[in-house]
Every structure is written in structure tokens, then in C-alpha cells.
C-alpha positions, -999 to 999 in steps of 0.1 A, spaced: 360 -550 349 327 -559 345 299 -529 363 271 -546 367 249 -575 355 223 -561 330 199 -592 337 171 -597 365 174 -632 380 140 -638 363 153 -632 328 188 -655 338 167 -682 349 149 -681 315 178 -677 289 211 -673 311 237 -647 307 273 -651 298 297 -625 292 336 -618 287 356 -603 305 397 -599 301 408 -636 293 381 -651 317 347 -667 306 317 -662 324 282 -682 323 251 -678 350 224 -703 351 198 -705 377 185 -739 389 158 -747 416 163 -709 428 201 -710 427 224 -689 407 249 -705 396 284 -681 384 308 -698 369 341 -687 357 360 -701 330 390 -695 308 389 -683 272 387 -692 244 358 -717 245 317 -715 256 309 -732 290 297 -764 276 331 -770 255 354 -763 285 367 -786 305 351 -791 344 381 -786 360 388 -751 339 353 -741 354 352 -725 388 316 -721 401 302 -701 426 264 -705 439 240 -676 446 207 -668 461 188 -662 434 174 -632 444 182 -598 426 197 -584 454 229 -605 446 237 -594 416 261 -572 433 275 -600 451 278 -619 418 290 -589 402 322 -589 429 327 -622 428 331 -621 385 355 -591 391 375 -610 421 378 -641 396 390 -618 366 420 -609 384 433 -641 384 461 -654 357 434 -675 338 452 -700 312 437 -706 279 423 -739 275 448 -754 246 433 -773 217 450 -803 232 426 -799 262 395 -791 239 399 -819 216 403 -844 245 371 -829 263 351 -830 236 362 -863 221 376 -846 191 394 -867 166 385 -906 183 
């Protein structure tokens, strides 16, 4: 269960914040003042997983949502998240062509 984000919004928006959490990935980014939460099975970062692993959630981004994003993270945790396979990872990220 994850408490609480550590991170303003201002400090997000300038290096983002990921985090694990169970068997579930998570990754914030904020772009042209949205917060963007995205949820992602282990075992790989955001960038190496692929899109349709990713479930993403947009914010305010305002640091009176952290809360919000905070109960979002913890709703998504309790789902059954799959590993992405090596099969998967290798065929996202053109491994072995």
C-alpha cells in the first residue's frame, strides 16, 4: 500500500516519480499542467513496457491531488497485474530483429 506521495507536483514536473508497489509499476509525469499516473506491471521501467500493459490516469496538477493520485495507485495495486513476459519485452522493444 503505498501512504502517500513524497513529491510536490513542482518537483514531479521537474524529475517525475515512480515507485513500486506489490507487482504493480508506477510512473507520474506532468505535462502542460497535467499529472499523469500511470500503472504498469512488473518487472520492467515505463518506457520498456508495453502501451497496452500501461493504464493511465490524468490529474490536476495541483498538490491537492496527491491524495486523489495516492487512491487511485492503491485502487490499481489491488488488481491481479501480470508480469510482462520476456516474449512481450523483446517484441516491444525490437529485441533480437
Amino acid at each position: 500500500m503505498i501512504d502517500h506521495i513524497w513529491y510536490k507536483v513542482k518537483s514531479i514536473a521537474n524529475q517525475n516519480y515512480s515507485g513500486i508497489d506489490g507487482n504493480m509499476r508506477y510512473f507520474l509525469y506532468v505535462k502542460d499542467d497535467i499529472l499523469y499516473a500511470n500503472a504498469f506491471p512488473m518487472p520492467y521501467k515505463f518506457s520498456c513496457t508495453p502501451k497496452d500493459k500501461i493504464v493511465t490516469k490524468e490529474f490536476p496538477a495541483k498538490n491537492e491531488e496527491l491524495p486523489k493520485i495516492t487512491d487511485w495507485l492503491n485502487e490499481q495495486s489491488q488488481k491481479e497485474w501480470e508480469p510482462v513476459s520476456i516474449a512481450e519485452y523483446k517484441e516491444f522493444n525490437g529485441v533480437g530483429r
